[in-house]
N, C-alpha and C positions, 0 to 999 in steps of 0.2 A: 574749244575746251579740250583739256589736253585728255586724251584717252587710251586705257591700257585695255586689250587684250589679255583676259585672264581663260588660259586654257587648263583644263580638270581631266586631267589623266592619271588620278593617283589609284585608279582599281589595280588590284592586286588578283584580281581572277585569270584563270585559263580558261574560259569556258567555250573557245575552239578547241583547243586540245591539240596548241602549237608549242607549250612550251614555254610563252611568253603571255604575259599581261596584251590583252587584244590592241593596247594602243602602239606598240612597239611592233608590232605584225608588220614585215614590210611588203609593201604596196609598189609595183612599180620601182624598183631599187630603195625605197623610204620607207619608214616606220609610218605607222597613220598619225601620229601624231606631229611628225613631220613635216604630211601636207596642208594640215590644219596652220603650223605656225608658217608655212610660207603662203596660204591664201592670207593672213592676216598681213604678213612683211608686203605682198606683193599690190595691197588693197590702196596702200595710200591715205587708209582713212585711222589709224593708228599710232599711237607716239614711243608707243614697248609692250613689250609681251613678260608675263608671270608663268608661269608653269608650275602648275602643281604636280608634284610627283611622287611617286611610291618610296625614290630615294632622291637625295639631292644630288650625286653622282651621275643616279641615270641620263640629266642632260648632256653629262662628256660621252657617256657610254654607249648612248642611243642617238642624239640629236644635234652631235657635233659639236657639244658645246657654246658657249655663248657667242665667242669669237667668231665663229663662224657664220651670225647673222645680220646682215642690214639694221635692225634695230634694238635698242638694248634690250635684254634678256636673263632673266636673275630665273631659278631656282626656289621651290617653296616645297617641303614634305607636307603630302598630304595627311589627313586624318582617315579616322574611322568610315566615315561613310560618306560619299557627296557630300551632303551639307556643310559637314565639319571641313573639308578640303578646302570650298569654296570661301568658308570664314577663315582658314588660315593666311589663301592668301591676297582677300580683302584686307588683311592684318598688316601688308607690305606695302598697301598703296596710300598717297596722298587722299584729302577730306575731300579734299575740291575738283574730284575729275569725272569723268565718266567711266565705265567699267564696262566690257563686253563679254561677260560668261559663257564659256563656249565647250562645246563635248569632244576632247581630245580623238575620239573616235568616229567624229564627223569630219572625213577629209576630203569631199569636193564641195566646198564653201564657193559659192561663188561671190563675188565682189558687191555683186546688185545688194544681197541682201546683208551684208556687212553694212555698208552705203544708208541703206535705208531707216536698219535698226540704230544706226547712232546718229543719224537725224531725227528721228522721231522719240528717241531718247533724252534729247538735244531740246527738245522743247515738253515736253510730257512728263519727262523722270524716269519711263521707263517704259519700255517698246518690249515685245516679242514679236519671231517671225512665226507664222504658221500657215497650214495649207488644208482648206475644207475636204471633210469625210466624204470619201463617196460609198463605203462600204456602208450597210446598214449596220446599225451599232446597238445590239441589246444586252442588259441586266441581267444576270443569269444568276441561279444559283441554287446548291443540292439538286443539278442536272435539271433544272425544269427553268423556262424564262419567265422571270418576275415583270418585266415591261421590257418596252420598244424604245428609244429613243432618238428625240427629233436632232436627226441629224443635219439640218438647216443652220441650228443653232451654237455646233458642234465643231470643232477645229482640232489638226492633227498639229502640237505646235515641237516649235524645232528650235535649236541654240544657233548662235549666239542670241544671248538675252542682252540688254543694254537697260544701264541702270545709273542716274547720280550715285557716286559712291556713299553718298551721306545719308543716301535713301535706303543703299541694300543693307548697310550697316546698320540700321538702327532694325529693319527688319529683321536679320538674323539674330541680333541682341533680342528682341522681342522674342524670338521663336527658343534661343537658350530659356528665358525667363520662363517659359509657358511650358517648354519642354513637346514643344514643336516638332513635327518632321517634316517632310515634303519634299514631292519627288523632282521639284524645280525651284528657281529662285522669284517665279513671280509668280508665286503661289504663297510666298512670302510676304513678301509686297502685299498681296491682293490683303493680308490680313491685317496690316496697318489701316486698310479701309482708300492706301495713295491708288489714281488709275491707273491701269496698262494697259498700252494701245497695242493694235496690233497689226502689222504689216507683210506683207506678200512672202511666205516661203520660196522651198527650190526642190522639187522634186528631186534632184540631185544629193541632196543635202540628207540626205539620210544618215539613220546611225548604222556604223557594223556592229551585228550582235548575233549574225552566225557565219558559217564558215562560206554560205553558197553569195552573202556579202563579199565577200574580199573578191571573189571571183568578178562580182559584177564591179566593183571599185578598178581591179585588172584591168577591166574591158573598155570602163570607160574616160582611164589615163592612157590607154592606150591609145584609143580613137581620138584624145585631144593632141598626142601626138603626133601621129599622124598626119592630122589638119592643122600644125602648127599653132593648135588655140590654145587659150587662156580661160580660166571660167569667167565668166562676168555676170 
């Protein structure tokens, strides 16, 4: 089933306080969003990539342009917030394929869970990856803890999401309609009532969302380096 790689990097914040939108931060001589679109070129499990972006320029500007990738690669301006990003450019793809929604700002993907999430996509509709809480996790609120929560029950989850395109489309139409938000796209999903399965994260796979991230992202393109590796 033919599958696009749709990466969501259209935030327009600084909130490292580098200057640039955190996806264009470069990492390793790369923007993060860089190494996102080459875990997905390098996966094998992928037929093109979408890029949502703050401007449609920014892919010559930032990420070399289209030309310079392995697999096709178009351009989409994002919208207002996440959500709206991700429906713009669900708006570019064919009915009939699969979709892998991914956090431009998550760039040591490794292949395992690319692999996984569009197999189990592949058969279910719609997969996430995630990876169990080990922190205790409680409800708080006006500084006093309202409960505990069983954290057994409890998953830290992570992008790329995989999804029938036919499936996230009617869900984000639903969520226009109802005037929906949601801080993910199968959270979405969940409110059509379709399942989503969920399979192995990557401790690696983290988001950057402050500056002592990039540091650790550094250290650990550096060591793949190094050791001549590849993520897998």
């Amino acid at each position: 089933m033919r599958t696009t790689a749709l990466i969501v990097g259209a935030g327009r914040g600084e909130r490292l306080g580098e200057g640039l939108a955190k996806q264009f931060l470069v990492c390793a001589g790369h923007p993060l969003a860089w190494h996102a679109m080459d875990a997905f070129c390098r996966s094998g499990e992928v037929d093109d990539l979408v890029m949502v972006l703050p401007d449609l320029s920014d892919l010559e500007r930032f990420l070399g342009g289209a030309a310079a990738w392995p697999l096709p690669v178009c351009a989409v301006a994002g919208g207002r917030e996440r959500q709206d990003s991700v429906a713009a450019g669900l708006a570019a793809l064919p009915a009939d394929g699969l979709v892998l929604v991914h956090d431009a700002a998550r760039p040591l993907l490794p292949r395992r869970v690319i692999r996984d999430v569009r197999r189990a996509a592949m058969i279910a509709g719609a997969a996430i990856p995630a990876l169990p809480c080990t922190d205790t996790i409680k409800e708080v609120g006006g500084g006093r803890v309202l409960a505990t929560l069983e954290r057994r029950h409890l998953a830290r989850v992570q992008t790329p999401q995989g999804f029938r395109v036919d499936l996230l489309r009617r869900a984000h139409a639903q969520a226009r309609e109802g005037g929906l938000r949601a801080s993910d796209d199968a959270a979405l999903v969940e409110k059509l009532g379709a399942p989503v399965v969920v399979v192995p994260g990557a401790e690696e796979n983290f988001k950057v969302t402050r500056a002592g991230d990039l540091l650790l992202v550094e250290a650990i393109l550096a060591d793949r380096g190094n050791r001549g590796e590849k993520p897998e």
